[in-house]
C-alpha positions as a printed Julia matrix, in Angstrom:
373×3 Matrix{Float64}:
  29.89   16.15   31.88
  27.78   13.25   33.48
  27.32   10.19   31.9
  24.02    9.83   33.0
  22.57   12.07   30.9
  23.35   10.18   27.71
  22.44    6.8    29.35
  18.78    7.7    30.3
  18.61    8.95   26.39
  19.65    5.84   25.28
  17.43    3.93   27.85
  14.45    6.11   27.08
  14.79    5.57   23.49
  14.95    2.05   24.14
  11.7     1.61   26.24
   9.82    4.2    23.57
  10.82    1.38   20.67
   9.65   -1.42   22.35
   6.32    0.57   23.63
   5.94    1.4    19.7
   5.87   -2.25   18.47
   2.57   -2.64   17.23
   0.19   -5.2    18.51
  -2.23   -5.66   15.33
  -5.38   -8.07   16.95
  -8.01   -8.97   14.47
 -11.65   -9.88   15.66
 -14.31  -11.43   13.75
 -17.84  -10.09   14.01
 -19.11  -13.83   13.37
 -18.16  -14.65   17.37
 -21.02  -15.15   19.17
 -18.89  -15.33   22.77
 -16.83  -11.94   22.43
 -18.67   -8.55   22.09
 -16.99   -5.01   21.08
 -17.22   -4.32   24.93
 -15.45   -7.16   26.23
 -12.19   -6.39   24.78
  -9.63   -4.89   26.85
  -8.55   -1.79   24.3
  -5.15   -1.47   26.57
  -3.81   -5.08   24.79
  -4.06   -3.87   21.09
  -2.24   -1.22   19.4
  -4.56   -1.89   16.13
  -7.66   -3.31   16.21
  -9.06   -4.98   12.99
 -12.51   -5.62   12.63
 -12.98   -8.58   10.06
 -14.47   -8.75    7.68
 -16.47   -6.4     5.11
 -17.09   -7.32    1.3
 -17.87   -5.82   -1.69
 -20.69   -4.89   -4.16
 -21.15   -6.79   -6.98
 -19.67   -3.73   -9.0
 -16.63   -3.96   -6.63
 -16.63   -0.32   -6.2
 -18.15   -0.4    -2.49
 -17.42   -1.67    1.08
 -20.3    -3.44    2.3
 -20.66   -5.71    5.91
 -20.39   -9.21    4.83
 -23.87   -9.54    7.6
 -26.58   -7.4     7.94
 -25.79   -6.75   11.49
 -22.11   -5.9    11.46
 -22.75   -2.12   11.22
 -24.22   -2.19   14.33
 -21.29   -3.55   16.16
 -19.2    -0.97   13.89
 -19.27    2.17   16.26
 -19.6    -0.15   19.64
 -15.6    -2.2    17.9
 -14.68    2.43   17.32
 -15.9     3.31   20.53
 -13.36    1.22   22.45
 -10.98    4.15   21.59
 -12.49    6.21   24.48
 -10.72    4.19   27.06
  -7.75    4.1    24.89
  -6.94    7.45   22.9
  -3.8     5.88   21.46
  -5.74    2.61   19.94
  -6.7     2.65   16.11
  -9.23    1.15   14.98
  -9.46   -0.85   11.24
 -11.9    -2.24    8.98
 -10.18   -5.27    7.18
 -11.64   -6.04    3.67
 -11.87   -9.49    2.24
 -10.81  -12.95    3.86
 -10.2   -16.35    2.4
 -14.19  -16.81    1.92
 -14.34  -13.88   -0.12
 -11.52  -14.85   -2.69
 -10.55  -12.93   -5.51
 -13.83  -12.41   -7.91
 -15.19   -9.03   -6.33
 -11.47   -8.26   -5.92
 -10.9    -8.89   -9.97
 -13.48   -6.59  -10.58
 -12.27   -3.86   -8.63
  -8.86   -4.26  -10.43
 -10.35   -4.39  -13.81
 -10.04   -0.36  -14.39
  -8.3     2.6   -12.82
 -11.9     4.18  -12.46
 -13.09    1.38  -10.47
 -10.4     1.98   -8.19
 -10.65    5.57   -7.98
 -14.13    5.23   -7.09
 -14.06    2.62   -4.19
 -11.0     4.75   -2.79
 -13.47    7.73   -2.47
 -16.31    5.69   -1.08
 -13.8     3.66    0.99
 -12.93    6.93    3.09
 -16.52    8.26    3.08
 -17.52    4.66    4.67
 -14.45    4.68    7.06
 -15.26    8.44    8.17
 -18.5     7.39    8.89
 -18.36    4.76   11.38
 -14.95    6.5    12.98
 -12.48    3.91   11.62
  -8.96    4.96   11.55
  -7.89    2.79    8.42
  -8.51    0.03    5.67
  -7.06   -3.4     5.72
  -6.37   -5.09    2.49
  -7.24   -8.87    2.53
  -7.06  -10.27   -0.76
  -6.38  -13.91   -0.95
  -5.02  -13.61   -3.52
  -3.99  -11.38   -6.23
  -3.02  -13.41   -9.47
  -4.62  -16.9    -7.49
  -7.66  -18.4    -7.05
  -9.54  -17.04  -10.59
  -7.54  -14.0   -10.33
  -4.99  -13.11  -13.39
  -1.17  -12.74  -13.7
  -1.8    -9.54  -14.53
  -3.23   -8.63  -11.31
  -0.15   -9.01   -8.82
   0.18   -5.69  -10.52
  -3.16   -4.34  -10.69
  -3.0    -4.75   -6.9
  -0.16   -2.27   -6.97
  -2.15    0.08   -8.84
  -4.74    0.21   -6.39
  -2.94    0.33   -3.23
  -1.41    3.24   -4.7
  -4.91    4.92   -5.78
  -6.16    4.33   -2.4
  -3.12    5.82   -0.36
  -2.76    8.78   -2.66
  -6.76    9.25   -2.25
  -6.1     8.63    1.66
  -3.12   11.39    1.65
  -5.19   13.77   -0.07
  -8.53   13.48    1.89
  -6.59   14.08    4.94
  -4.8    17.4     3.55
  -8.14   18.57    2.44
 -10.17   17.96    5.54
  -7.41   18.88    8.22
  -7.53   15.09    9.61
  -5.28   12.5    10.23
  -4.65   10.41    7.5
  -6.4     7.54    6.74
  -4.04    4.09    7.53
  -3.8     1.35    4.97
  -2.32   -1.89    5.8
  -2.92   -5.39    4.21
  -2.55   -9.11    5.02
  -0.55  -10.74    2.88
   0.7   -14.63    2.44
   4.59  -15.15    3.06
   6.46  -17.94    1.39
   8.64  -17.84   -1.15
   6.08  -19.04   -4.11
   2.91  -16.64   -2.8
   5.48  -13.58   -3.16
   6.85  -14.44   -6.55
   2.82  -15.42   -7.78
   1.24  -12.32   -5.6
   3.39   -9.7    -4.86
   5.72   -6.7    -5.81
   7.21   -6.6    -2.58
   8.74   -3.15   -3.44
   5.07   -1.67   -3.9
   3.77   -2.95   -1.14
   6.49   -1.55    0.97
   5.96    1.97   -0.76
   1.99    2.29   -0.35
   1.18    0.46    3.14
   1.66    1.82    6.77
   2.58   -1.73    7.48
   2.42   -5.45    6.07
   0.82   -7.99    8.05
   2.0   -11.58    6.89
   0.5   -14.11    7.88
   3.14  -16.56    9.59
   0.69  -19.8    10.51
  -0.64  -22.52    8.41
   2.67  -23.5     7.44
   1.13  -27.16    7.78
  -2.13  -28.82    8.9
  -4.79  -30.99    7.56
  -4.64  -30.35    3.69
  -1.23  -32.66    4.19
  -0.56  -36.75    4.98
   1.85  -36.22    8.15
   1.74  -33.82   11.51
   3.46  -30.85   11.62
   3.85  -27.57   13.47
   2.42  -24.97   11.39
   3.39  -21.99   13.12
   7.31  -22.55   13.59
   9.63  -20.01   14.43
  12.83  -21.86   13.07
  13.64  -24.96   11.09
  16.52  -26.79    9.88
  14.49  -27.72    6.26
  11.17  -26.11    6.26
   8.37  -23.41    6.39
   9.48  -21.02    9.67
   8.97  -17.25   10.5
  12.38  -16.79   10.4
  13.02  -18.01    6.79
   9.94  -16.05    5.83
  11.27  -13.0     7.29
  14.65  -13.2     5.96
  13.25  -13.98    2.91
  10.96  -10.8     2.83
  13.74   -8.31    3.59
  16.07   -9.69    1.13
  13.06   -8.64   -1.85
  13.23   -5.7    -0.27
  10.83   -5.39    2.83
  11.75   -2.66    5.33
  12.01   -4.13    8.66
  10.14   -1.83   10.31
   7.08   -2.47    8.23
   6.93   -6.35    8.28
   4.31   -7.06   11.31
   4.27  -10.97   12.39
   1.43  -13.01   12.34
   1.08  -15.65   15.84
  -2.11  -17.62   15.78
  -4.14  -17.9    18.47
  -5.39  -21.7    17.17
  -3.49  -25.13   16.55
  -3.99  -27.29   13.69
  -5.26  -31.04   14.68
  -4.28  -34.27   13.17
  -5.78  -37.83   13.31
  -3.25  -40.02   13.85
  -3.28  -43.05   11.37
  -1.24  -45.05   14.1
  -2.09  -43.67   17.17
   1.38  -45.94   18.36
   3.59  -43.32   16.3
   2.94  -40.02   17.26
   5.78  -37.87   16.32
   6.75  -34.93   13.73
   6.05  -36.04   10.51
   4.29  -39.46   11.06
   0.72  -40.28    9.55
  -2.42  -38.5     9.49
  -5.71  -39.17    8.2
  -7.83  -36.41    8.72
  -7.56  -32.63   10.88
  -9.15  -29.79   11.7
  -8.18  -26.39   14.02
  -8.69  -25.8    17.25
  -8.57  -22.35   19.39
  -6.96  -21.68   22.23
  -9.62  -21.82   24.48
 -10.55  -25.1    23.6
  -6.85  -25.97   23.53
  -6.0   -24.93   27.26
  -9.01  -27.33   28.64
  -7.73  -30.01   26.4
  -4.66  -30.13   28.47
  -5.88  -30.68   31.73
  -6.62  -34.3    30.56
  -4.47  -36.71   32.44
  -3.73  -38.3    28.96
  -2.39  -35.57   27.04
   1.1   -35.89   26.39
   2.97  -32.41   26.42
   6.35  -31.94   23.67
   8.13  -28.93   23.0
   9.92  -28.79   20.31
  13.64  -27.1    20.72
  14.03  -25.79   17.26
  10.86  -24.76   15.91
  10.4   -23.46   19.71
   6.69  -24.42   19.49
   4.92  -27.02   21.36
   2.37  -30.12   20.39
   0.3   -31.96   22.55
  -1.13  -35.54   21.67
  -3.99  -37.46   23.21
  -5.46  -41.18   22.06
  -5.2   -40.8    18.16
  -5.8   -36.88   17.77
  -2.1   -34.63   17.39
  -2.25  -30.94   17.82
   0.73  -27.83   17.28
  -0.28  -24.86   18.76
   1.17  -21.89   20.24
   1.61  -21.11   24.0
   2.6   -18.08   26.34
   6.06  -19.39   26.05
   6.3   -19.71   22.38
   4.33  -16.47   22.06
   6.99  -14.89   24.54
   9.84  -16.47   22.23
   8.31  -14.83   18.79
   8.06  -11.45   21.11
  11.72  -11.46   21.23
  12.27  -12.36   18.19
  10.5    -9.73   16.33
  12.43   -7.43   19.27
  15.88   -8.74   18.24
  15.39   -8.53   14.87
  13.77   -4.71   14.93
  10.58   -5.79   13.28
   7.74   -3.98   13.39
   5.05   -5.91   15.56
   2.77   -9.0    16.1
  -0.73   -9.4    14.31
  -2.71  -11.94   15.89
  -5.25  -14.02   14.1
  -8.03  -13.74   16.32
  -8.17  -11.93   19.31
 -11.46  -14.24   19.75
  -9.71  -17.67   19.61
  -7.58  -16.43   22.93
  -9.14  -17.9    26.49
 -11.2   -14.81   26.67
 -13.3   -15.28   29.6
 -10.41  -16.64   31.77
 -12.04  -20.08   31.88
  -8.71  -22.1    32.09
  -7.18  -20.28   35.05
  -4.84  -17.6    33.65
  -7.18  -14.76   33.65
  -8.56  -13.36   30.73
  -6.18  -13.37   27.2
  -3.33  -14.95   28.76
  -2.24  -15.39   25.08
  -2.41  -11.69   24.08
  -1.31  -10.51   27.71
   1.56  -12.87   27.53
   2.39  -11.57   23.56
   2.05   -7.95   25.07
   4.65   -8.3    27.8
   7.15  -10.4    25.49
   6.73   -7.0    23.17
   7.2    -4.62   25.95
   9.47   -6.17   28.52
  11.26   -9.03   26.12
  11.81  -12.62   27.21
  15.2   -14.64   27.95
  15.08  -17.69   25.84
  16.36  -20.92   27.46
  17.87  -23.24   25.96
């Protein structure tokens, strides 16, 4: 018997995983530089189209704009040059909060009912799924009691999905949700076990970690660390509550955080700051052309920072992106989620074509990178 038959099964089975890892990409409708028709639907796996609201009564998805369901079936139409792509609506956001969320959580009927008008509003404008963005259950007004109300609904809403899709003959409806990851959000937010019974997948949201809310620079996006906030503690953390691998999806920003130095003389990890902001990547990729900037990368959290005069920024790169590629590949994760496809150089405009950040997570998903060092 030839051994080559069993290799190219083992081989093929290989390339089929890594072509499976899902490449979530949200885009907000609020960018006035990116249109549905610009985006290349061969990068994404899952698009997310962010964000719709509620009603007052909490019982129905509406746009957050008036002009959003416009761009609706121009964001579902990219799946004509793409039959594999799905395409999402994505429900909430930090600016929502939790009130119109509390009131769809305050009774099982409410929930009922925005499940069936959920999939009547998804059918209509050919979306392939809801995403979940409450930030966050039993936080921000919202009620200890409603880390498990959340539960409750996500259940409603999947059953309701499950059914609609046995009735009608049509693939089922997806349901997803981003969720925050450290160790306090999960104990405050989340029955980890629920989630990973009622959603297709769980996109948490590994950034922010640090940035302008605090007194010293950081790296908010790091993929290790000896003493802090990284992905990999996050995800460890996850599965050992009970997460199944293959449903945690990893969040990689496509923006840096920015810090004003208070002594533009000390400019390292964890020295003084006095003010910040964000900054996306296209922005960030003109910024270092400056014959000022100073370039670090940092060897354990395997992200790099930049500095010029008295401003500090941490950001993510092709290379770091490439690094959290093969991390989520060693470590048989389910996918990337990027937060936002619209941050990423888009137009090409700092001389690595167009999305070098989302081309460059895309390969690292597909192909894997060799870490140096």
């Amino acid at each position: 018997m030839s051994i080559y038959g069993p290799l190219l099964t083992v081989l093929l089975g290989l390339f089929l995983s890594c072509d499976a890892l899902k490449r979530v990409c949200y885009y907000g409708s609020w960018t006035s530089h990116l249109t549905p028709e610009d985006i290349d639907p061969s990068l994404c796996t899952h698009l997310m189209f962010a964000f719709s609201t509620l009603d007052a009564n909490g019982t129905e998805i509406i746009p957050f704009e008036s002009y959003e369901p416009a761009l609706y079936l121009r964001f579902t139409n990219l799946k004509s040059q793409n039959a594999k792509l799905k395409t999402m609506l994505s429900l909430g956001g930090w600016t929502m909060g939790s009130k119109l969320f509390i009131e769809l959580v305050s009774s099982e009927s409410n929930m009922r009912e925005f499940a069936s008008n959920a999939i009547t509003y998804l059918r209509t404008y050919n979306f392939d799924g809801l995403d979940i963005d409450w930030e966050y259950p039993a936080a921000r007004g919202s009620g200890p009691e409603d880390k498990a109300n959340f539960i409750t609904l996500l259940k409603i809403v999947h059953n309701a999905f499950v059914h609609e899709a046995h009735k009608e003959d049509k693939p089922r409806l997806l349901l997803t949700a981003a969720v925050g990851t450290s160790e306090f959000r999960v104990t405050e937010s989340y029955d980890v076990h629920g989630l990973s019974r009622y959603l297709d997948f769980i996109n948490l949201m590994m950034y922010d970690f640090h940035g302008q809310w605090e007194d010293t620079v950081n790296v908010h996006s790091a993929l290790y660390s000896d003493n802090d906030f990284s992905i990999d503690r996050f995800v460890k953390y996850w599965i050992s509550e009970g997460a199944p691998k293959k449903k945690l999806v990893i969040g990689v920003p496509f923006y840096g955080h920015t810090f004003t130095l208070a002594d533009k003389q000390q400019a390292s990890m964890g020295d003084n700051s006095t003010a910040g902001g964000s900054m996306p990547y296209y922005q960030i990729c003109q910024t270092l052309t400056r014959n000022d900037t100073i370039h670090v990368r940092l060897d354990r959290e395997r992200v790099p920072y930049f500095v010029y005069d008295d401003q500090w920024v941490g950001y993510d790169d092709a290379q770091s992106i490439m690094e959290k590629a093969q991390y989520i590949r060693d470590n048989g994760l389910a996918g990337a989620m990027v937060w936002a496809l619209d941050l990423d150089d888009t137009t090409g405009a700092c001389g690595d074509g167009k999305f070098p950040l989302m081309h460059a997570l895309k390969k690292g998903l597909i192909e894997g990178y060799q870490v140096v060092g």
